[in-house]
N, C-alpha and C positions, 0 to 999 in steps of 0.2 A: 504494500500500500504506500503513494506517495501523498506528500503533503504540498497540500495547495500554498504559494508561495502570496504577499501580500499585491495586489496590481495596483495602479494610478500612483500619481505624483504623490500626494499626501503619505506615500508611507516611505516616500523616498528623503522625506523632512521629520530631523528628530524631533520630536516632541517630549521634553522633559515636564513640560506641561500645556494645556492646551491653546492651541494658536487661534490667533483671527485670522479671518480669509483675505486681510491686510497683509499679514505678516507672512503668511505662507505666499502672495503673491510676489511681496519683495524678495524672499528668498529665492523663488523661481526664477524672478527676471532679471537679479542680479548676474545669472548667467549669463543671459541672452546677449548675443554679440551680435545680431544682426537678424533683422526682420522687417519686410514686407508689410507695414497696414494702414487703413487710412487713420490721417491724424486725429479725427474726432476718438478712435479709439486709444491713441496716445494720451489726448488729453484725459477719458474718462479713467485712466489707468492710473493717471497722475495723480486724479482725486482721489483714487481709492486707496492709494499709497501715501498720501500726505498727513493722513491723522496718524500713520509710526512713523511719522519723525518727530514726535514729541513722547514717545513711547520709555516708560521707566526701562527698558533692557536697554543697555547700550548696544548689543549687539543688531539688535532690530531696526535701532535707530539710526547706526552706522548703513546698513542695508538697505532700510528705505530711503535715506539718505545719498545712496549713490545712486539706486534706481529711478530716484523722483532727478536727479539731477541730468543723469541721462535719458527720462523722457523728455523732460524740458528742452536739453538741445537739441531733441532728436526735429521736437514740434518748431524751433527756431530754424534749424536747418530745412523745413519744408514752407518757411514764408514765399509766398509767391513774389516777394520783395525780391529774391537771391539769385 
C-alpha cells in the first residue's frame, strides 16, 4: 500500500502556524521571476499583498515587502508613458 503524498502549493509552504492567503501569496510570488498578465491583475495583487507589510513577522514583512515592491515596478514598467 502507498501513501498519498500532500498536492497544491499550500503544503509546499511551512506552516508553523496558520497563514493568511496574504502571506502564502507573498511567499509564492517572491519567487516569481517573470510572468505574463494584464496589469489590473498586478495591481489587485499588490493590494492583496500590502496589508503584510505591516505584519508582526518580520519574515512576512521582508516578503511582502519585496513582492509589493516588484509588482509596483512591474505596473511602472507597463505605463503606456514608456
Amino acid at each position: 500500500m502507498t501513501s498519498q503524498l500532500p498536492r497544491g502549493l499550500e503544503n509546499l509552504i511551512p506552516t508553523a502556524r496558520a497563514t493568511t492567503p496574504g502571506e502564502r501569496a507573498a511567499s509564492q510570488l517572491l519567487h516569481l521571476r517573470q510572468a505574463t498578465v494584464p496589469v489590473p491583475v498586478l495591481a489587485a495583487a499588490a493590494e492583496l499583498i500590502a496589508p503584510q507589510l505591516d505584519d508582526p513577522d518580520s519574515a512576512t514583512r521582508e516578503a511582502a515587502g519585496a513582492v509589493h515592491a516588484r509588482l509596483l515596478a512591474a505596473i511602472d514598467d507597463a505605463a503606456p508613458d514608456r
